[in-house]
PDB file of N, CA, C, O and CB in Angstrom:
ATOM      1  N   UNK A   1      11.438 -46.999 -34.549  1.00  0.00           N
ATOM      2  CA  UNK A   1      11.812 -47.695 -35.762  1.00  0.00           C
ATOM      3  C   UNK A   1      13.203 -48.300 -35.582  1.00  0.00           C
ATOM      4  O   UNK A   1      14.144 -47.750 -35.011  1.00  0.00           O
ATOM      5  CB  UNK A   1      11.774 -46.741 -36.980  1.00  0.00           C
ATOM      6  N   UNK A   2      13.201 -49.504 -36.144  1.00  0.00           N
ATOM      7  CA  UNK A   2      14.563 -50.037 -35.880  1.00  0.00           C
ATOM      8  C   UNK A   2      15.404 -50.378 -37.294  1.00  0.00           C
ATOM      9  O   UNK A   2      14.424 -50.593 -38.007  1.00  0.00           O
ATOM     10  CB  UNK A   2      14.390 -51.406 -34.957  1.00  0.00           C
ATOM     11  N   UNK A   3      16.365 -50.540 -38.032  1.00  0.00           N
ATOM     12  CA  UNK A   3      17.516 -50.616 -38.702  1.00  0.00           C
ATOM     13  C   UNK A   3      16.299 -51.332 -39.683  1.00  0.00           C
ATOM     14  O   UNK A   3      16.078 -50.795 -40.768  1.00  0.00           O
ATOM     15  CB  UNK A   3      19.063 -51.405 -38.019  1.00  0.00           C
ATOM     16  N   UNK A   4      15.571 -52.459 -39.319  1.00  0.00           N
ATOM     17  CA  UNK A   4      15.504 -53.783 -39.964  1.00  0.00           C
ATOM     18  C   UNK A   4      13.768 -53.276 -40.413  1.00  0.00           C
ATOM     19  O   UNK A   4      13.171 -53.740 -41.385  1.00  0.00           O
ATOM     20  CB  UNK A   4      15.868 -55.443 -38.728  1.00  0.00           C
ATOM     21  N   UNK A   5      13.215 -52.282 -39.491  1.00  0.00           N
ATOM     22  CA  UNK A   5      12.086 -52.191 -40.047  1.00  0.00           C
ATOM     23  C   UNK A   5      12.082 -51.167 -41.423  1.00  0.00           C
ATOM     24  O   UNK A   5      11.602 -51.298 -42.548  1.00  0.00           O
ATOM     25  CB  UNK A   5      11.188 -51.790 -38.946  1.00  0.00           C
ATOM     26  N   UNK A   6      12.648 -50.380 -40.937  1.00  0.00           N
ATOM     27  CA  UNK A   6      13.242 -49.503 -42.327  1.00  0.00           C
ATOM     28  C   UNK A   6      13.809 -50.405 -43.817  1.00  0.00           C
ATOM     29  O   UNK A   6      13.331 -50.169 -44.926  1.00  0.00           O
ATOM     30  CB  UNK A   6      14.764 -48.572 -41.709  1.00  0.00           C
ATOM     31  N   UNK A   7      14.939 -51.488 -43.564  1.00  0.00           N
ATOM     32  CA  UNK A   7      15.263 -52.375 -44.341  1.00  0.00           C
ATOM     33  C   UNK A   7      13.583 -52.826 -44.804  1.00  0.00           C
ATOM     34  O   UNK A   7      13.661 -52.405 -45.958  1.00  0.00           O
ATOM     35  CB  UNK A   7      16.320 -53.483 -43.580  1.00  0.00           C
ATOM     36  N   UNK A   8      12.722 -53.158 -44.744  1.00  0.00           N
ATOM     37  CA  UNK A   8      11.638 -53.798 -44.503  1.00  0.00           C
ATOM     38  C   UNK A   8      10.943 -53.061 -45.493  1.00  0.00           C
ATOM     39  O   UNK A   8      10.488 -53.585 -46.510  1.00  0.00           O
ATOM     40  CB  UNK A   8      11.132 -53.837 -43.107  1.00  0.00           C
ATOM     41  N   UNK A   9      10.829 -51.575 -45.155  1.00  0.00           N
ATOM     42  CA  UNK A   9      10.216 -50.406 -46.121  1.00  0.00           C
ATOM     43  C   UNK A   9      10.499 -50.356 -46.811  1.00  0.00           C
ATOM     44  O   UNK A   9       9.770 -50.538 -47.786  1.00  0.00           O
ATOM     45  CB  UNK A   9      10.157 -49.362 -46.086  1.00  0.00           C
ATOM     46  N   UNK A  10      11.854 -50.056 -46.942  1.00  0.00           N
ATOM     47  CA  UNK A  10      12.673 -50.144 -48.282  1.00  0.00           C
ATOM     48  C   UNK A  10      12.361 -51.276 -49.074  1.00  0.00           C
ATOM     49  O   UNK A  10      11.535 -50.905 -49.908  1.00  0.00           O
ATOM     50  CB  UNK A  10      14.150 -50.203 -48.060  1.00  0.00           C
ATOM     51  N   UNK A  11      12.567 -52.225 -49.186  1.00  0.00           N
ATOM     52  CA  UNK A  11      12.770 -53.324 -49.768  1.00  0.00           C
ATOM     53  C   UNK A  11      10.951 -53.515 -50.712  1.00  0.00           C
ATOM     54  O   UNK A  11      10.740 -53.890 -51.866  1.00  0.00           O
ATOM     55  CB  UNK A  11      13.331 -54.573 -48.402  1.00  0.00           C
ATOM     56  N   UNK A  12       9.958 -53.084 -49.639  1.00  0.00           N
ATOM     57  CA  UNK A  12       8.977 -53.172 -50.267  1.00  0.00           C
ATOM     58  C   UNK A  12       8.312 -52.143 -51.392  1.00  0.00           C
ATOM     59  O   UNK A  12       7.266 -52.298 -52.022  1.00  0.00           O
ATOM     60  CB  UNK A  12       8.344 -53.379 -49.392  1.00  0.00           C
ATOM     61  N   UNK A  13       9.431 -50.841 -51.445  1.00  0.00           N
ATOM     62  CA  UNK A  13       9.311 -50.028 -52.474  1.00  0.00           C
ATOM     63  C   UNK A  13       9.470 -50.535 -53.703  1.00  0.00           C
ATOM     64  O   UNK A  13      10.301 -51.389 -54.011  1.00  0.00           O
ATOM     65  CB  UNK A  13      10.044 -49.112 -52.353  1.00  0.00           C
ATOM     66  N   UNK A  14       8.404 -49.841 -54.673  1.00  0.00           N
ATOM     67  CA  UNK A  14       8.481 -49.567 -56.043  1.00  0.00           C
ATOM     68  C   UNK A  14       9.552 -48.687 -56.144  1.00  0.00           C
ATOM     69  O   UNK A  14      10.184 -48.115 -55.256  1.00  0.00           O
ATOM     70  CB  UNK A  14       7.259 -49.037 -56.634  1.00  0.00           C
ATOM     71  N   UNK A  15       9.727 -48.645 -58.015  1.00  0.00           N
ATOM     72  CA  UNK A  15      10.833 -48.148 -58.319  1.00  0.00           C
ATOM     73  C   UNK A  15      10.184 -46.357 -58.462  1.00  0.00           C
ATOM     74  O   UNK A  15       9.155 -46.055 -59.066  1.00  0.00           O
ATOM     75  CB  UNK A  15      11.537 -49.041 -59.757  1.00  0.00           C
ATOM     76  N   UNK A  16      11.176 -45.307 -57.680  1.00  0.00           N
ATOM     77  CA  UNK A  16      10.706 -44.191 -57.669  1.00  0.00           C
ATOM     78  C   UNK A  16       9.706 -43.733 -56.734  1.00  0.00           C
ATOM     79  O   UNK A  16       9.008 -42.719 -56.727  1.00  0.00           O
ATOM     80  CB  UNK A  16      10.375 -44.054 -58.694  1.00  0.00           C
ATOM     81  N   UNK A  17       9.818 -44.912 -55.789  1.00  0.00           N
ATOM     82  CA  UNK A  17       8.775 -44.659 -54.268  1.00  0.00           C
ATOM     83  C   UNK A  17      10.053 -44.467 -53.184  1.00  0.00           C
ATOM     84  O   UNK A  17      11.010 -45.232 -53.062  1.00  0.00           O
ATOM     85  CB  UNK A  17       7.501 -46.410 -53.685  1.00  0.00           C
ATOM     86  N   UNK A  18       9.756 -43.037 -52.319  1.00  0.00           N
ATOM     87  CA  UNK A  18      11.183 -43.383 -51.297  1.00  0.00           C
ATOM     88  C   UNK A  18      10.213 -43.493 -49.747  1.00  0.00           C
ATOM     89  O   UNK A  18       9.010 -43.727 -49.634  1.00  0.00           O
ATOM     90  CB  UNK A  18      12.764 -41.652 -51.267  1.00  0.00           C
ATOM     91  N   UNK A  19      11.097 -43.269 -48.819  1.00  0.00           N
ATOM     92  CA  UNK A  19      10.869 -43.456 -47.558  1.00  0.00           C
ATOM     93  C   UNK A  19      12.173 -43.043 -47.030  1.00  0.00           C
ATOM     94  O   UNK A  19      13.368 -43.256 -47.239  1.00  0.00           O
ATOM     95  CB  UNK A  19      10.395 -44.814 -47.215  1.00  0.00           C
ATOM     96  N   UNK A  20      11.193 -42.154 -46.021  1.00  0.00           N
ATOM     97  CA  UNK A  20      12.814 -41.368 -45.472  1.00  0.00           C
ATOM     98  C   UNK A  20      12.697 -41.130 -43.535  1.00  0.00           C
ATOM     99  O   UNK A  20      11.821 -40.644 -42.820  1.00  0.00           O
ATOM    100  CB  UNK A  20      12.987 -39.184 -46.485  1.00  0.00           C
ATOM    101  N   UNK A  21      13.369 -41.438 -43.392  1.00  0.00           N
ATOM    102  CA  UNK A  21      13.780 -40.913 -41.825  1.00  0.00           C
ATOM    103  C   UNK A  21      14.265 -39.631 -41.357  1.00  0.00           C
ATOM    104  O   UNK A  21      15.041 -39.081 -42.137  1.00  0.00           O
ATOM    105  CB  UNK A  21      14.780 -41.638 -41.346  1.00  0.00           C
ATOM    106  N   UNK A  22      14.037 -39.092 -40.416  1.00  0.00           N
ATOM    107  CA  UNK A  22      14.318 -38.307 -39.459  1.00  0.00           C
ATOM    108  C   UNK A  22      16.004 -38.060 -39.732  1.00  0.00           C
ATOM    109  O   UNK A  22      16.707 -38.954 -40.203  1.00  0.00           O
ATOM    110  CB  UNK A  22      13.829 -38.980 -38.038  1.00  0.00           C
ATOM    111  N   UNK A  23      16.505 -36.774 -39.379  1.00  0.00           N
ATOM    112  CA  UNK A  23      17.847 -36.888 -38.967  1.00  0.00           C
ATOM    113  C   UNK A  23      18.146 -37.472 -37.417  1.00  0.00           C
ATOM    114  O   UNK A  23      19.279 -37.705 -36.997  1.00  0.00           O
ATOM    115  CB  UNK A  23      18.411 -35.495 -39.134  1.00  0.00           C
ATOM    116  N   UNK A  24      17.079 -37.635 -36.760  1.00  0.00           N
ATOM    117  CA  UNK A  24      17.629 -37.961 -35.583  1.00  0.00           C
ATOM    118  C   UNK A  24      17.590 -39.317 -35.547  1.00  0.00           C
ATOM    119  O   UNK A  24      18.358 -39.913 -34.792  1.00  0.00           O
ATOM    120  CB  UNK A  24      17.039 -37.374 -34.491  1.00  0.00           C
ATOM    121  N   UNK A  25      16.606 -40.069 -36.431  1.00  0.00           N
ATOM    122  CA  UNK A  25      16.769 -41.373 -36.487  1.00  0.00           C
ATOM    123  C   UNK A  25      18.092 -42.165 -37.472  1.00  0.00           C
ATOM    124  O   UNK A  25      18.828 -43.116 -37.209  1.00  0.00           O
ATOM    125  CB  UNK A  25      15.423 -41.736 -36.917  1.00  0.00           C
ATOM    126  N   UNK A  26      18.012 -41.568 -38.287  1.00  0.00           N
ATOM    127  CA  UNK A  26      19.546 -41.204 -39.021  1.00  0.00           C
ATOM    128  C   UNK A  26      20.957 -41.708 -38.720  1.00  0.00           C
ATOM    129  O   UNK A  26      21.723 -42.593 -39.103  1.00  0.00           O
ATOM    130  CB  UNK A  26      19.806 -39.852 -38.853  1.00  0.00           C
ATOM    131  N   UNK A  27      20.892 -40.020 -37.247  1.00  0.00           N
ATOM    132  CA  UNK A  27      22.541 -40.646 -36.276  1.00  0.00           C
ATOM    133  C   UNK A  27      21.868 -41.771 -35.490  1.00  0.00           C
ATOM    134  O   UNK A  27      22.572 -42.780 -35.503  1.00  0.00           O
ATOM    135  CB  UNK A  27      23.492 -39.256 -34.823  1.00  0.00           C
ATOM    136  N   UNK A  28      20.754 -41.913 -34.826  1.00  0.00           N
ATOM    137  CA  UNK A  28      20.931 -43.485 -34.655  1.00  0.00           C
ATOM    138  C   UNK A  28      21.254 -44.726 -34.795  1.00  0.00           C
ATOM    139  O   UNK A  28      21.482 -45.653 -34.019  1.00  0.00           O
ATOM    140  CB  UNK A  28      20.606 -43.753 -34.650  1.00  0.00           C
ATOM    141  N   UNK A  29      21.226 -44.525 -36.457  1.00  0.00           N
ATOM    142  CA  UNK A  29      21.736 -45.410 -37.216  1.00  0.00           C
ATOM    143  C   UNK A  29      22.540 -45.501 -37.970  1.00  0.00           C
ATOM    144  O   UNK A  29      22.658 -46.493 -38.689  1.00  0.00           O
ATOM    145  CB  UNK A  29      21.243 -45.732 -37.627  1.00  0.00           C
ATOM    146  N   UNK A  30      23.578 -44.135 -38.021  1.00  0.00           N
ATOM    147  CA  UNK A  30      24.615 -44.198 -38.381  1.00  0.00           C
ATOM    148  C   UNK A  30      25.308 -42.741 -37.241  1.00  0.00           C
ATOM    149  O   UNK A  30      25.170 -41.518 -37.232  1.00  0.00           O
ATOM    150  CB  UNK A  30      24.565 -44.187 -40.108  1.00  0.00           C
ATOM    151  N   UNK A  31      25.883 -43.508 -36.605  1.00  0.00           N
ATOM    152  CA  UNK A  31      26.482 -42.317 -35.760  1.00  0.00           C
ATOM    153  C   UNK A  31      27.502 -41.538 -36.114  1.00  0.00           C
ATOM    154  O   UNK A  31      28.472 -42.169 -36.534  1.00  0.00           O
ATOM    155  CB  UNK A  31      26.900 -42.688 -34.652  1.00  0.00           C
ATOM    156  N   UNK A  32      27.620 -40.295 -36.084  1.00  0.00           N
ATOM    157  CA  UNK A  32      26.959 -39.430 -35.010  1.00  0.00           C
ATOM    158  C   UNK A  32      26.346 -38.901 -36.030  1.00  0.00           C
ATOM    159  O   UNK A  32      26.393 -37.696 -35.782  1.00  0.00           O
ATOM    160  CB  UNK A  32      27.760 -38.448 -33.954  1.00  0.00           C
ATOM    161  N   UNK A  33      25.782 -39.042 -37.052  1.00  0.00           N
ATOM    162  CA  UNK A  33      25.045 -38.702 -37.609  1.00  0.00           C
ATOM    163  C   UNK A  33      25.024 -37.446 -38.507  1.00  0.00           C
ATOM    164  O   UNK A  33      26.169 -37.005 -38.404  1.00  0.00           O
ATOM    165  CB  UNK A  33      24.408 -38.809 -36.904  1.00  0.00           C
ATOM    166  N   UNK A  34      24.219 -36.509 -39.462  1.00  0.00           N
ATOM    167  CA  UNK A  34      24.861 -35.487 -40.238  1.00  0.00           C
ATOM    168  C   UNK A  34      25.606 -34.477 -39.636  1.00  0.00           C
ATOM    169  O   UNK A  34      25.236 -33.998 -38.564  1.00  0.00           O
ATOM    170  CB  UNK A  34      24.009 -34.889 -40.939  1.00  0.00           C
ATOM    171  N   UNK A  35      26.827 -34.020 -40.324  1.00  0.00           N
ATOM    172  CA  UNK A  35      27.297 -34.084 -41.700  1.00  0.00           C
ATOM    173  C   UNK A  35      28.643 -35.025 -41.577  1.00  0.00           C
ATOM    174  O   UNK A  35      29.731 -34.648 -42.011  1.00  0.00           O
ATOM    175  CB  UNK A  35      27.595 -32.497 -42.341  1.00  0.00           C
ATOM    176  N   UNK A  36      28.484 -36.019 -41.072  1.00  0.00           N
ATOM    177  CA  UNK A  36      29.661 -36.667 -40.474  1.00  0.00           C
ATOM    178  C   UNK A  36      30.049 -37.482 -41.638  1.00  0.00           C
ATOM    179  O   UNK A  36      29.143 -38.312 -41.705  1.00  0.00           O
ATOM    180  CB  UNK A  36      29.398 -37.527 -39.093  1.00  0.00           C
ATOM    181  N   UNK A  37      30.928 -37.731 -42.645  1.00  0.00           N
ATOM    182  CA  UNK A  37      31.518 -38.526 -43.526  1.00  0.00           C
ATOM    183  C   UNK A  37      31.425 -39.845 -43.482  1.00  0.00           C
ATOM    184  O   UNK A  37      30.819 -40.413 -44.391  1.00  0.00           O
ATOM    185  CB  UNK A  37      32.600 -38.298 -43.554  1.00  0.00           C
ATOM    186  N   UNK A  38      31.947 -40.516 -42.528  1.00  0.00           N
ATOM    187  CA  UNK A  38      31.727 -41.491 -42.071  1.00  0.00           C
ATOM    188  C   UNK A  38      30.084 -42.222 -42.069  1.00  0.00           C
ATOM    189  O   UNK A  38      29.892 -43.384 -42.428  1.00  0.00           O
ATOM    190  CB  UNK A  38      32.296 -41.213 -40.973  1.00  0.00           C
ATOM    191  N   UNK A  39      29.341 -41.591 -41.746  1.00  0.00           N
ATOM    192  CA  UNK A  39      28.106 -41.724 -41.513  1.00  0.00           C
ATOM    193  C   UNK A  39      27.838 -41.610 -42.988  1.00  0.00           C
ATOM    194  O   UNK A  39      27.878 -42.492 -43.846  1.00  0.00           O
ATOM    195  CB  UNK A  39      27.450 -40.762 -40.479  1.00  0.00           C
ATOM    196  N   UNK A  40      27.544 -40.274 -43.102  1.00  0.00           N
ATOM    197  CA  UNK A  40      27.110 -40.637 -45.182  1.00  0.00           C
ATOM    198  C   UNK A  40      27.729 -41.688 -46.177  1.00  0.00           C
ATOM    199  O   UNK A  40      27.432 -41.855 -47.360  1.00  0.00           O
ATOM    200  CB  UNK A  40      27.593 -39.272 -46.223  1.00  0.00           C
ATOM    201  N   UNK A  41      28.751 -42.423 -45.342  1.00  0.00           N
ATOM    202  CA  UNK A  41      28.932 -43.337 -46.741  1.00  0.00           C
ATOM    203  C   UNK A  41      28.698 -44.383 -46.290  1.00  0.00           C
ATOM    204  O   UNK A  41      28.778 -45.304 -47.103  1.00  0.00           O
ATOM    205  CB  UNK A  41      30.254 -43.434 -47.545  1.00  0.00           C
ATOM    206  N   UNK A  42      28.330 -44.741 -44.915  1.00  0.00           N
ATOM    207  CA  UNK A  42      27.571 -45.725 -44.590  1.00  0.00           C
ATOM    208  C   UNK A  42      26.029 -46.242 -44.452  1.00  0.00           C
ATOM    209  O   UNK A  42      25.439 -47.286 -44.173  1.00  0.00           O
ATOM    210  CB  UNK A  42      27.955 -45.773 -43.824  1.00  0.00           C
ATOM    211  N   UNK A  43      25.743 -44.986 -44.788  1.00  0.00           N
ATOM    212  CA  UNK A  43      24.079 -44.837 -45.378  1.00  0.00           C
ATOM    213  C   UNK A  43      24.028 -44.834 -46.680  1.00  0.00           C
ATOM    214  O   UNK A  43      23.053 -45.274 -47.290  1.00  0.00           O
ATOM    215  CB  UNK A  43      23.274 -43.510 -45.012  1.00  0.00           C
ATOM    216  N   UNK A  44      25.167 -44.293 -47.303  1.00  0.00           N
ATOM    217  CA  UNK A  44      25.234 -44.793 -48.501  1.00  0.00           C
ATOM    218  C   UNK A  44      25.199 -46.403 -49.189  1.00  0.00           C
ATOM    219  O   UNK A  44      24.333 -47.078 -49.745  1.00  0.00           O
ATOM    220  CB  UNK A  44      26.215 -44.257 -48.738  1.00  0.00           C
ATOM    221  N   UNK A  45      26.354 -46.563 -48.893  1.00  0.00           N
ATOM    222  CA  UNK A  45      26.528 -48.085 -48.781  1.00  0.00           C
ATOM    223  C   UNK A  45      25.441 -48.868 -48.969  1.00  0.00           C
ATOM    224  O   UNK A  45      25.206 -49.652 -49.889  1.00  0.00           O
ATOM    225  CB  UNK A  45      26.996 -48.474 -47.572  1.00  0.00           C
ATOM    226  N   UNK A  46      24.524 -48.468 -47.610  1.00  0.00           N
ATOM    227  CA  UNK A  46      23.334 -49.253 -46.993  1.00  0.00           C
ATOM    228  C   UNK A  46      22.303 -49.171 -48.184  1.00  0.00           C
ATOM    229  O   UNK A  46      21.856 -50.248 -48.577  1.00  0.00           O
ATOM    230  CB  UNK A  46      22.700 -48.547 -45.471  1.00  0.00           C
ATOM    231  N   UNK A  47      21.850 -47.949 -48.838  1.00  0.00           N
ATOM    232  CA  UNK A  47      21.187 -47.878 -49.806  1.00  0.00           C
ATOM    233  C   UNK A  47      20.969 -48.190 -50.978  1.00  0.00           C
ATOM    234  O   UNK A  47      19.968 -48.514 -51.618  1.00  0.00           O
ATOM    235  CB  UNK A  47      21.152 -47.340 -49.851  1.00  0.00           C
ATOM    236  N   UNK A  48      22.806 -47.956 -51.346  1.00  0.00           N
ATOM    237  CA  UNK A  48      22.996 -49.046 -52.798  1.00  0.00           C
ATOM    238  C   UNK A  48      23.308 -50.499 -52.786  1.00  0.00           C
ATOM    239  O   UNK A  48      23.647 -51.209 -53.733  1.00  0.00           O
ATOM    240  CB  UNK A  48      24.172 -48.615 -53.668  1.00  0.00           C
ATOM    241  N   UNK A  49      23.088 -50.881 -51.244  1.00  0.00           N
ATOM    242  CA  UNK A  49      22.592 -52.346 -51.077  1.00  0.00           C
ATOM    243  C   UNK A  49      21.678 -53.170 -51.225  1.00  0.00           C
ATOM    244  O   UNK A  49      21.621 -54.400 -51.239  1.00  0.00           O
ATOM    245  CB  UNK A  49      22.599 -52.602 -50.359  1.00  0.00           C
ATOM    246  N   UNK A  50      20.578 -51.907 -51.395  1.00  0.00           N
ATOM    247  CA  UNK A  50      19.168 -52.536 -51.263  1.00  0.00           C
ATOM    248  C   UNK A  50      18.434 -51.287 -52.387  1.00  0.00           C
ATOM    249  O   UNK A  50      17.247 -50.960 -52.412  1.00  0.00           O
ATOM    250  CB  UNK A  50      18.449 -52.589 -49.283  1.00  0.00           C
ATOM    251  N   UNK A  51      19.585 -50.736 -53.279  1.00  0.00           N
ATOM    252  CA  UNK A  51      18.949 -50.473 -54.825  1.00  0.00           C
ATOM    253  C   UNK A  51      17.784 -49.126 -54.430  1.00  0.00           C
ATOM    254  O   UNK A  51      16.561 -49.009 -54.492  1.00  0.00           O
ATOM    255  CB  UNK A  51      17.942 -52.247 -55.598  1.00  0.00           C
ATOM    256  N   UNK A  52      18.669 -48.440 -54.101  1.00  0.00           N
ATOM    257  CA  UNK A  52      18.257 -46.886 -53.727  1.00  0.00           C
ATOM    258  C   UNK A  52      19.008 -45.958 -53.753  1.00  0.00           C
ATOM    259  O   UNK A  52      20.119 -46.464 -53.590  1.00  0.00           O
ATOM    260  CB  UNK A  52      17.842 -46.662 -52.599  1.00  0.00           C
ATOM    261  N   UNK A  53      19.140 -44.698 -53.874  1.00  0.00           N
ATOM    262  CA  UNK A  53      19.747 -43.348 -54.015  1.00  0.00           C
ATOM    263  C   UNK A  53      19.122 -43.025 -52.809  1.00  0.00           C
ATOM    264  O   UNK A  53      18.068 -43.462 -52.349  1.00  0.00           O
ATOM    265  CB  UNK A  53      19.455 -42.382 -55.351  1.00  0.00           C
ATOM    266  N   UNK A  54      20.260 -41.829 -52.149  1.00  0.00           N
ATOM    267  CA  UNK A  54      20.009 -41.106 -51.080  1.00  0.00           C
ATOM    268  C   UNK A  54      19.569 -39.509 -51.834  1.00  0.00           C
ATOM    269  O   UNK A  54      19.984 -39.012 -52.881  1.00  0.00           O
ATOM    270  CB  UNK A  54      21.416 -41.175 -50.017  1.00  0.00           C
ATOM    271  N   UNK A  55      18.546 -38.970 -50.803  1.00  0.00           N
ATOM    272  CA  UNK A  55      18.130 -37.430 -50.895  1.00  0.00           C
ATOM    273  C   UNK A  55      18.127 -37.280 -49.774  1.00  0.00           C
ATOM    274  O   UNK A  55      17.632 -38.083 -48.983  1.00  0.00           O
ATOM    275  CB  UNK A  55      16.882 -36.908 -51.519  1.00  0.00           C
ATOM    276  N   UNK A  56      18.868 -35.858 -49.366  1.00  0.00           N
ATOM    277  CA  UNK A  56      19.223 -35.585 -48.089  1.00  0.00           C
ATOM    278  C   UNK A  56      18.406 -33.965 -48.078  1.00  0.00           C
ATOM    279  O   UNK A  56      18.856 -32.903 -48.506  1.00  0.00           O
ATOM    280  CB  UNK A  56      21.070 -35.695 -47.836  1.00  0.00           C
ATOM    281  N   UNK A  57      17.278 -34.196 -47.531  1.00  0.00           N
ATOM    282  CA  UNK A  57      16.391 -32.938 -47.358  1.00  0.00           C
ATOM    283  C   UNK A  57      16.901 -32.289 -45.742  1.00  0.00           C
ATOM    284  O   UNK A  57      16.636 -32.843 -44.675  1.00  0.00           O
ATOM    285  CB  UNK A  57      14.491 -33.460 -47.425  1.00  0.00           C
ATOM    286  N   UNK A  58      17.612 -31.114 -45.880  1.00  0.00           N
ATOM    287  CA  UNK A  58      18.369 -30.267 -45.038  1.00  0.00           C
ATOM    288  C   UNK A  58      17.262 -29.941 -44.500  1.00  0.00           C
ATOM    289  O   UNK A  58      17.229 -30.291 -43.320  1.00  0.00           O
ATOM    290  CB  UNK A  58      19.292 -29.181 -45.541  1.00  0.00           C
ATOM    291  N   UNK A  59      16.052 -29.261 -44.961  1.00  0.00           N
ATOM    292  CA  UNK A  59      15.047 -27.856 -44.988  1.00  0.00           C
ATOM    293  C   UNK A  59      14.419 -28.692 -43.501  1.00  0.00           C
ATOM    294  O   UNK A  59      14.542 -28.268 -42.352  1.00  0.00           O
ATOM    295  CB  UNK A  59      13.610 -27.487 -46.812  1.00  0.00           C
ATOM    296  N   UNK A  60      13.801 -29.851 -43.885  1.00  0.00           N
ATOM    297  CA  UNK A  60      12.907 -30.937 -43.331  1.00  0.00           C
ATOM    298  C   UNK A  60      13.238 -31.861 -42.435  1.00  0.00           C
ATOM    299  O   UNK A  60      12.639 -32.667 -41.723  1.00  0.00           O
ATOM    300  CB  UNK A  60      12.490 -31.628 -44.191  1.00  0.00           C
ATOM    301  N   UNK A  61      15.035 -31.349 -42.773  1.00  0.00           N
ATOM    302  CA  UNK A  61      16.139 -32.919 -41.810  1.00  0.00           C
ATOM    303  C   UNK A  61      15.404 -34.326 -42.174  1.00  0.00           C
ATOM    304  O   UNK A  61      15.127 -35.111 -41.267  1.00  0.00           O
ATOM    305  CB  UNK A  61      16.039 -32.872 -39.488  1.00  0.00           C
ATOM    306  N   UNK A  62      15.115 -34.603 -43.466  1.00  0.00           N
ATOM    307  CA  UNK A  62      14.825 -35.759 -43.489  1.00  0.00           C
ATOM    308  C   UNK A  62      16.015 -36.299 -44.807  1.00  0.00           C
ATOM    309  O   UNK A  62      16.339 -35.576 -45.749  1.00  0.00           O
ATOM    310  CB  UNK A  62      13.136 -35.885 -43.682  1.00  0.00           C
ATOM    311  N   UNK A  63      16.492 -37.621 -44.595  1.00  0.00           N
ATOM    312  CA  UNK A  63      16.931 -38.660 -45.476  1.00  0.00           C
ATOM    313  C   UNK A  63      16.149 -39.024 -46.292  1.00  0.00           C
ATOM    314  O   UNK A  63      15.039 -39.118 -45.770  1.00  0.00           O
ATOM    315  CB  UNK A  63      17.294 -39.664 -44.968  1.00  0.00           C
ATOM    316  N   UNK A  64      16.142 -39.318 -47.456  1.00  0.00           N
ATOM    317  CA  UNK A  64      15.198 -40.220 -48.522  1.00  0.00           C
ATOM    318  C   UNK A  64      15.806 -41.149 -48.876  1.00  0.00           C
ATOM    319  O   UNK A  64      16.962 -40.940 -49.246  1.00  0.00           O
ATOM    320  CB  UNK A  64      14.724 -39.657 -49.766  1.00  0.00           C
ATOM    321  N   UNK A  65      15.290 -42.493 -48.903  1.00  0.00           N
ATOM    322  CA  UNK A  65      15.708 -43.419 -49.746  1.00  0.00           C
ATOM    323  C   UNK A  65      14.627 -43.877 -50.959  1.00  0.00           C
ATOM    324  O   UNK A  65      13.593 -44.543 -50.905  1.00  0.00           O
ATOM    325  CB  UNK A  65      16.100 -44.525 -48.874  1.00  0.00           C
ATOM    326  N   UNK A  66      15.252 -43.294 -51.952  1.00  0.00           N
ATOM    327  CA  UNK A  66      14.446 -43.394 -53.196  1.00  0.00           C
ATOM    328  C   UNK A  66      14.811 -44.798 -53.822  1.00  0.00           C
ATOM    329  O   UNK A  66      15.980 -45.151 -53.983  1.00  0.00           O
ATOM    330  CB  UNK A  66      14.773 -42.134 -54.245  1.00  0.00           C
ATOM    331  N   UNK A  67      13.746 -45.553 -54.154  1.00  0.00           N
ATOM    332  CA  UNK A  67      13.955 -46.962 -54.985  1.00  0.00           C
ATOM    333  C   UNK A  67      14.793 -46.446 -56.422  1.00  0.00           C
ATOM    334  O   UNK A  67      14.429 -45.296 -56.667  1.00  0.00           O
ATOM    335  CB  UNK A  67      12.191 -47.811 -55.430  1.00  0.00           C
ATOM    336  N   UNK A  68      15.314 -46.701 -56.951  1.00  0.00           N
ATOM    337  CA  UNK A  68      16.375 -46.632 -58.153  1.00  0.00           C
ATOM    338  C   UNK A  68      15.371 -47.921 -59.515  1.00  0.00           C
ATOM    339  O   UNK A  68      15.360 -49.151 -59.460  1.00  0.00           O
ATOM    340  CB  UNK A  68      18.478 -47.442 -57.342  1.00  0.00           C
ATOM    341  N   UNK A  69      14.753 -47.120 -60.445  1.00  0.00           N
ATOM    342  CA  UNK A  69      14.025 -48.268 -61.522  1.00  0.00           C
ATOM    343  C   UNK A  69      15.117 -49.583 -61.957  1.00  0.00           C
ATOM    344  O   UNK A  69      14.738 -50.475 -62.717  1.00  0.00           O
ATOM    345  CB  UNK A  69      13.555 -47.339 -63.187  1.00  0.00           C
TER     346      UNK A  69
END
C-alpha cells in the first residue's frame, strides 16, 4: 500500500466508515513510527486534511481513520 492509495480509501469513505493500517505500515509513513510525537501529529495533520479522526488500536497495532459526519 502506498501513501496515495490509502489517501484514495479514505477519501472514498462515508461519514463514520474508517480504514486503518498496520503499525508497521504506519512508521512507513510516518517515521519512525509509534509512539513517536512527531509522527502522531503528522498523521494527524494528514487526517484532519482529508476530514477524519484518528483511533489508535494498541491491542491490534492498528491506526483508524474514521470519516468525521
Amino acid at each position: 500500500m502506498t501513501i496515495d492509495d490509502l489517501t484514495a480509501k479514505i477519501e472514498a469513505l462515508s461519514p463514520n466508515q474508517a480504514a486503518g493500517i498496520h503499525h508497521d505500515t504506519y512508521a512507513d509513513f510516518w517515521p519512525p513510527g509509534e509512539p513517536d510525537e512527531r509522527a502522531r501529529e503528522a498523521c494527524y495533520n494528514y487526517a484532519k486534511a482529508l476530514g477524519c479522526r484518528i483511533e489508535n488500536d494498541v491491542v491490534e497495532q492498528t491506526v483508524w481513520f474514521v470519516k468525521v459526519a
